[in-house]
N, C-alpha and C positions, 0 to 999 in steps of 0.2 A: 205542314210538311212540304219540303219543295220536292214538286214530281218531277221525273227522268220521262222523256217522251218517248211515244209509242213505235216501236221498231219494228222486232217483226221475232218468229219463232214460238209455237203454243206450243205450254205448258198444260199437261195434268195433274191435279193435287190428287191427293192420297189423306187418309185417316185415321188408319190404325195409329196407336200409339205405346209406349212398352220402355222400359227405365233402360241405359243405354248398356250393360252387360248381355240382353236379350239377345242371344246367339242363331235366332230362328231365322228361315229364309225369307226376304221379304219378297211381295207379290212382285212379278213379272215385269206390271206395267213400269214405267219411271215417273213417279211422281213427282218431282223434283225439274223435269226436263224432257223435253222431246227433240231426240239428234236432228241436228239441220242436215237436208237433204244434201246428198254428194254428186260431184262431177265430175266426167275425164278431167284429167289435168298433163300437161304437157310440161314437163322442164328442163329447161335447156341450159346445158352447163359445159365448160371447159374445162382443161387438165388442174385450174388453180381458182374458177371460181364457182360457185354454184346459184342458180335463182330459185329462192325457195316460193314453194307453190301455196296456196293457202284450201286446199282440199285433197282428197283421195277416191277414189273409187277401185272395181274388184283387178279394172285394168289400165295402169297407166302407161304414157309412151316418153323414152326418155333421149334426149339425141344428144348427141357427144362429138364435139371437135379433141382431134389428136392427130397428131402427125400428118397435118392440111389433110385429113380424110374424114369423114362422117358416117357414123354410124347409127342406127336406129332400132333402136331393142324394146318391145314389147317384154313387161312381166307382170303378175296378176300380185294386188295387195301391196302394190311397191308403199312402203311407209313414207308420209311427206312431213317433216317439220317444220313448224314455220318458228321463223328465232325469237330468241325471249327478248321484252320490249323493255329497253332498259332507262328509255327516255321520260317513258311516263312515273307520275305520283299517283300510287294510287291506294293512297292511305285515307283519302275521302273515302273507298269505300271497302274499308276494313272492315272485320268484324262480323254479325250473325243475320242472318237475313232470311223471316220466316212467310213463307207463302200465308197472304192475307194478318201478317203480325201475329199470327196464333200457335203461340210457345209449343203447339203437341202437330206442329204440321211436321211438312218437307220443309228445309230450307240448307241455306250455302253459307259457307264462310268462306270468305274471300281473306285474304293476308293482303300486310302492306308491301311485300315483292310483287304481286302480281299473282298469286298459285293461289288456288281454288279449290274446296273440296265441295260435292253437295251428298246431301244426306235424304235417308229417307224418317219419317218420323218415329221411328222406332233410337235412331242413333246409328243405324246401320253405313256406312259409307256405299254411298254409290257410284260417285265418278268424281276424278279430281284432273287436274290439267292446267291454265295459267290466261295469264288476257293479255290483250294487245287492243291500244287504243288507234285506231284506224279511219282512214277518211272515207268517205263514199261522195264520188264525183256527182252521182246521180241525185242525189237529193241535198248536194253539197254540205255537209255536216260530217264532223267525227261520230262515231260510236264507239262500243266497245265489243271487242270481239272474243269469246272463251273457246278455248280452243281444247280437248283432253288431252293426254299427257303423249301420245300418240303422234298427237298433229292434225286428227279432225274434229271439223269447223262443230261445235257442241250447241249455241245459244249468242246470242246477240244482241246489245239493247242503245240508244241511244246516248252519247253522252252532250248534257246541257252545258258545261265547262264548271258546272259549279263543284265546291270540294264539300259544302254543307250538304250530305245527301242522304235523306233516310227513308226514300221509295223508290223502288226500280220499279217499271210496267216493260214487263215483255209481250210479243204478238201483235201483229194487227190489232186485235180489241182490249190491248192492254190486259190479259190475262195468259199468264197469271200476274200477280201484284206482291213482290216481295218488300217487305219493311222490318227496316235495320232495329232490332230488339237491343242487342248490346252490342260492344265496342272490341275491341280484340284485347281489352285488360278488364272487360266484362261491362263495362259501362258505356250504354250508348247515347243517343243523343238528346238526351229526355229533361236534363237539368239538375239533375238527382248528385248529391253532394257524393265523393269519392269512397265506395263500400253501399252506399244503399241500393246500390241495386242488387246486394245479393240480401237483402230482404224479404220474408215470405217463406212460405211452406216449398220444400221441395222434397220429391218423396221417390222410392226406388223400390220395388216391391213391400217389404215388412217393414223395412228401417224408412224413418220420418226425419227430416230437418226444418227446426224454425228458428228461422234470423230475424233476430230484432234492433233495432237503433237503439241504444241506450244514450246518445246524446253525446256530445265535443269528442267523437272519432271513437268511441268505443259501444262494441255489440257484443252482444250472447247468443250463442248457438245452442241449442237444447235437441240433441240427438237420442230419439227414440225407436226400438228393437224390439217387435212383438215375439213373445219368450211360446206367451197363451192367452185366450182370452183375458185371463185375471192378472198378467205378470208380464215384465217386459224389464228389457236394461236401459235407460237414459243415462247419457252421458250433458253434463254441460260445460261450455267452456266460455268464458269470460275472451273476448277477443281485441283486438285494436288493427287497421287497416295497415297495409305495409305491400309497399310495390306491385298491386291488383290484388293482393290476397287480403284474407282475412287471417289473425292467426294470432295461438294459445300457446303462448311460452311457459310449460309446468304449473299450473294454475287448472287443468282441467279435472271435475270429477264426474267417476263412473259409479253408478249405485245397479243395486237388482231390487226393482220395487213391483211389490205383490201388495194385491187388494183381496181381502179376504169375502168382501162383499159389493156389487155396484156403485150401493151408497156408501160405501164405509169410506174410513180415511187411509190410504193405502200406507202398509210400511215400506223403508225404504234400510237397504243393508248395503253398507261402502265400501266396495270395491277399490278405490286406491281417489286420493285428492291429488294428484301429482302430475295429471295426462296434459301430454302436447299433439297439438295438431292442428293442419290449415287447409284453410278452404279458398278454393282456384274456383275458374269458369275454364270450361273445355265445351265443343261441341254444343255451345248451346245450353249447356250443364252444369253442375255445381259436382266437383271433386272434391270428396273426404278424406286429408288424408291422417289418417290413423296414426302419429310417432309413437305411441306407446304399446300398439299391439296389430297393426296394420291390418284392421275390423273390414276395412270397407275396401279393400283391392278390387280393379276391374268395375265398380261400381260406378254410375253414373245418374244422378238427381236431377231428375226434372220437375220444374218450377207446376206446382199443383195447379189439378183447375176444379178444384173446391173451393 
């Protein structure tokens, strides 16, 4: 993997983990990020242009030419935006980005506009805002600057010019260390043919997903729904790849199958052969969607660590 070099802003991870409907409050701290510190900022503008400032603090000072006279006005929490950066590509670093690669942390997803959201590991949304790629005379090199949707300065990390990138190292000692899991059509940078990467068990409290390869572009998804210990509803759906999804065009079937014993052979009773439905990546996550009876709304699958 080619590293992003060390710039500057610590991060704290987080560990809790929770399937992404989980509506509960996350803790306090921000595991995902720690705000860069603020300072006065002064900006100074005309009747037709304005210099946007690249921070905020509780008080800032603003002066103003009008009518050959100048004024100076003091007001607390003045809002600063700084403009969206229309120049840069930054589809290099699209896509999901998990503190230390481990699919149950914090992590961000970044979009190829430039907007940014990060998460905490639960799914919960924490902060979202946009980047601007920027020079620093001081150490002569670009970085990249995240800014929240506000206009203050969030996190900041180095840019090497490269567009192959799948580690960020923020802070001074390189930590935290985010790395690019998947891609913004779910697939990142790992070599894995188009669809395998939604491969694997992915699981949301009761209800279970396992995706398999079945070989020249087509997979099976076997959707299982603990009913009770003895009994459960599996759905399965025959798939084939199609524009980042996966997906079951009337071909899927839903049974209710009960085990009368541990060992025994379980029966199975059919509930309809006829179901459709596709499976997206959102947040990190695998979306079920349900065309035949819409089972799985608000639900969100994350990739097991079984």
């Amino acid at each position: 993997m080619k590293k992003i070099a060390i710039l500057t802003i610590a991060i704290t991870a987080a560990s809790f983990v929770s399937c992404g409907h989980d509506n509960s409050q996350p803790a306090a701290q921000s595991p995902a990020a720690t705000t860069a510190p603020s300072a006065a900022v002064e900006v100074t503008s005309t009747a037709d242009t304005t210099a946007y400032a690249e921070s905020t603090d509780t008080t800032s000072t603003i002066t103003a030419a009008a009518d050959d006279s100048t004024v100076t006005t003091s007001a607390a929490a003045v809002p600063v935006k700084v403009p969206a950066d229309s120049d840069t590509d930054f589809s290099g670093l699209a896509g999901f980005w998990y503190v230390d690669g481990d699919a149950a942390a914090a992590y961000i997803h970044f979009a190829s506009d430039g907007s940014f959201q990060s998460y905490y590991p639960n799914g919960n949304k924490e902060n979202s805002g946009y980047l601007r790629r920027e020079f620093n005379s001081d150490i002569n090199n670009y970085y990249y600057a995240m800014y929240l949707d506000s206009g203050e300065p969030y996190l900041i990390f180095s840019d090497d010019g490269l567009n192959d990138k799948t580690d960020i190292y923020m802070g001074y000692d390189g930590s935290p260390h985010y790395v690019k899991l998947y891609g913004e059509g779910g697939l990142g940078d790992d070599g894995r043919a188009p669809g395998e990467e939604f491969c694997g068990r992915w699981d949301c409290e009761r209800a279970h997903i396992s995706i398999t390869n079945d070989a020249d572009g087509q997979f099976t998804a076997v959707v299982t729904w603990s009913d009770s210990a003895a009994s459960y509803v599996e759905w399965v759906y025959p798939l084939t790849y199609s524009d980042g999804k996966l997906v079951c065009d009337g071909i899927g079937k839903k049974s209710y199958v009960t085990a009368s014993a541990p060992a025994a052979e379980p029966s199975y009773e059919s509930i309809y052969t006829n179901g459709s439905a596709e499976f997206s990546f959102r947040d990190g996550g695998i979306i079920w969607r349900d065309k035949s009876e819409n089972s799985a709304d608000n639900m969100l699958f994350k990739l097991s660590l079984e």
